[in-house]
N, C-alpha and C positions, 0 to 999 in steps of 0.2 A: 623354740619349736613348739609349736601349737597341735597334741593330739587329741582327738576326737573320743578315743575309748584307750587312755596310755596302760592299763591294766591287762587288756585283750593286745595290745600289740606287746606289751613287755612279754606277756608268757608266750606269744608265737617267737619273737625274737629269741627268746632264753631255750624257745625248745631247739632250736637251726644249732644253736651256737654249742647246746649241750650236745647233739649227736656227733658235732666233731671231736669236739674234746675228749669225749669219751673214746674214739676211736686212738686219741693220744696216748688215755691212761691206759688201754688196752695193749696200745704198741710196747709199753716198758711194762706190761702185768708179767710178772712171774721172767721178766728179761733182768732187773734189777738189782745189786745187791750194793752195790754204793752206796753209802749217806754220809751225810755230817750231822752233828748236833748242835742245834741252836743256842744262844743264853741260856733257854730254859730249861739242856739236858732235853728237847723235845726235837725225833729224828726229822729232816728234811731232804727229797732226791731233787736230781733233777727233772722227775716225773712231776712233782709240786710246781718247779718255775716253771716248766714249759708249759704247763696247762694253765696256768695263772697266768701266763703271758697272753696265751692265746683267748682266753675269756676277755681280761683286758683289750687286747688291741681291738676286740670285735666291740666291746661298750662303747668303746672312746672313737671309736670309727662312725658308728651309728649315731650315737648321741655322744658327740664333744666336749657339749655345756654339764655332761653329770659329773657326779664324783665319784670315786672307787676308791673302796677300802677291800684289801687281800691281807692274805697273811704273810706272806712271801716278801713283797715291795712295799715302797716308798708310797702312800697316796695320794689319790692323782686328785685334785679339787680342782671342780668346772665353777661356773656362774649361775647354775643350778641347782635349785633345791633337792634334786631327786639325788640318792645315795646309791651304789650295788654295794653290796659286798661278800666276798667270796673266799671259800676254802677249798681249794684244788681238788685236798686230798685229806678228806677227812678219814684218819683212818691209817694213817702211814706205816703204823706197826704193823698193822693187819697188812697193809699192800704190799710192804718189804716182807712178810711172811707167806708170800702169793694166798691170802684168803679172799675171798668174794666178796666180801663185807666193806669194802671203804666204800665213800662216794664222795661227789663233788658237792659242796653247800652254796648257795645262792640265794641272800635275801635282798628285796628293794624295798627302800623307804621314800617317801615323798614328806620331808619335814620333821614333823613327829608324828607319823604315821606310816606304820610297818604294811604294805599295799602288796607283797607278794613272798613266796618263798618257794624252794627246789630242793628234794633229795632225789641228787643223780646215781644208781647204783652201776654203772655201766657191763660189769663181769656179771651181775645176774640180770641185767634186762630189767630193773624197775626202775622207775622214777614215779614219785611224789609231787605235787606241783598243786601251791594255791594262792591263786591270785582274785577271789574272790570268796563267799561266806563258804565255800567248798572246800572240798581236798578231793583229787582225783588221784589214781594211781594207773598208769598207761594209758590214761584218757577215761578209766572210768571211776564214776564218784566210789569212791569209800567212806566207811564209817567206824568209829570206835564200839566196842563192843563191850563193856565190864561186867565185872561178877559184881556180887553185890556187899558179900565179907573180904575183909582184909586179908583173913585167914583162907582165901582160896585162891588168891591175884598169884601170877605170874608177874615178877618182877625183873627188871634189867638193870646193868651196871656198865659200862664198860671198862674198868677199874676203881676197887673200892682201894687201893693203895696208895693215894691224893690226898687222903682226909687228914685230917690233922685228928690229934687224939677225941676232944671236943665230938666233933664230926664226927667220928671212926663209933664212937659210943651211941650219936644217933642214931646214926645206919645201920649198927647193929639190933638195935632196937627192933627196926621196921623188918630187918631181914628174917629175924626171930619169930617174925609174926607173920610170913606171907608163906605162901603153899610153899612154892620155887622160887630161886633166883638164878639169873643166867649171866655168865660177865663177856665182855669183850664186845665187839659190831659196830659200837660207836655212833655213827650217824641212823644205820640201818634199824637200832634197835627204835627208833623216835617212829619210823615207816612203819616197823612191825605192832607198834602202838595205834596209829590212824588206820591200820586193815583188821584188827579186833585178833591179835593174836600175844599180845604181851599186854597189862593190864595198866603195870608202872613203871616208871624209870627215872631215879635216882642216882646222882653222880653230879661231877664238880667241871666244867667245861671253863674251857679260858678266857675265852674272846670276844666279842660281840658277832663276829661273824661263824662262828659255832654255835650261836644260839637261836641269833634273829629266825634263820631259815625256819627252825623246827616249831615256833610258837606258830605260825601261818600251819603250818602242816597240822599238829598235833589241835589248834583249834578251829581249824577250818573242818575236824572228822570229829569233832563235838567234844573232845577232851580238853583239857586243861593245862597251863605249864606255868609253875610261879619260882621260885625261890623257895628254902625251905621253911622261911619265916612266912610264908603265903603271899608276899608280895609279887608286882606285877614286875616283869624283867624289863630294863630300860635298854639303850640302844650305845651306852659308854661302858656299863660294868666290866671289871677284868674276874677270873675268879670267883664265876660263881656258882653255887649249887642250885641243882635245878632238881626239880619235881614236878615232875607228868606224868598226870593217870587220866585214864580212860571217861572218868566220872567228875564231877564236883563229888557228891558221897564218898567215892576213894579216895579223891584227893584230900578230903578233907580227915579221912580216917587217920592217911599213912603222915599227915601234917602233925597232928597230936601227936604219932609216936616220935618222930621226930624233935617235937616240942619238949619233950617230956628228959629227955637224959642231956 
């Protein structure tokens, strides 16, 4: 299938497809208290399959030839270079706890090249979306906004209780040194970075589809997302730490302390 501007149609496509879904996670919002636990001790409803489904069948209906990678299922490989990948339900503790904070994650790649990404927040009405050098938030451009000491950043977590001892003694470091820190929101907290209202955010994310989304987002509103060792995140890692600030300068401040223990 031969598109013309596949950038400009993937984000209209991904917007149709998120307003339903969202109508999904809203039907089981605050209805749910079912789960199971995965291998990894990590909760799953069936508010996760059914929106996972439903993202799915809308890719693989559209465009046949891609691939999909979820968190949920089995992945589906087309004849096509172009990849989605998707997290229902980022956020599951929080949804099973009816907070407003989860959202759906949605990143595309075309090879090795990460060409778009989505935070859907559907219980507050935001969504994030950047499929070109921007980041808009409900259609309008945002930007990141930093302080300029380490010592005044507003930082985010959404669990520092992942870290292995190693890790636990970095982060403590950086935490030591930042005005605030805030824990919990998950996907939300990477949004509240690209609209200039949290500075960092630090923490350990599983998947590749946990993460892809939020480098589009977080550098398309001028900030930055690496690894703790400053490296650039690939599109296979399990388990990694992530670091996003607002700046290169802060990134590069809250990287030293990091570095240092």
């Amino acid at each position: 299938m031969q598109i013309d501007n596949p950038n400009k149609e993937y984000e209209s496509f991904i917007h149709k497809v998120l307003n339903e879904s969202g109508k999904i996670a809203l039907n089981y919002f605050r209805q749910i208290r079912d789960l199971s636990l995965k291998g990894d001790s990590s909760p799953v409803t069936l508010a996760d399959k059914d929106i996972e489904n439903y993202i799915r069948s809308q890719i693989i209906s559209k465009y046949p030839t891609h691939n999909v990678i979820g968190e949920e299922f089995e992945n589906t490989i087309g004849e096509d270079e172009t990849t989605w990948y998707i997290d229902p339900i980022d956020g599951t503790r929080s949804f099973i706890a009816g907070k407003h904070d989860f959202g759906t994650l949605i990143a595309v790649t075309q090879g090795e090249h990460l060409i778009g990404g989505v935070i859907d927040c559907p219980a507050l009405e935001e969504r994030w979306s950047s499929f070109s050098a921007e980041t808009t938030v409900n259609g309008s451009i945002t930007k990141c906004k930093s302080v300029k000491k380490l010592e005044d950043a507003i930082m985010a977590t959404t669990s520092s209780h992942e870290f292995g001892m190693k890790k636990w003694r970095a982060y403590q470091s950086l935490e030591q040194t930042v005005k605030l820190t805030t824990t919990g929101s998950d996907c939300y907290n990477y949004g509240l970075l690209a609209s200039g209202y949290i500075d960092i955010v630090a923490e350990r994310l599983t998947s590749p589809h946990d993460y892809l989304p939020l480098i589009k987002i977080v550098e398309g509103a001028g900030g930055i997302i690496t690894d703790w060792e400053g490296k650039k995140l690939n599109f296979e890692d399990s388990h990694v730490y992530v670091l996003a600030a607002a700046s290169s300068e802060l990134h590069n401040s809250a990287l030293k302390k990091l570095k240092k223990s």
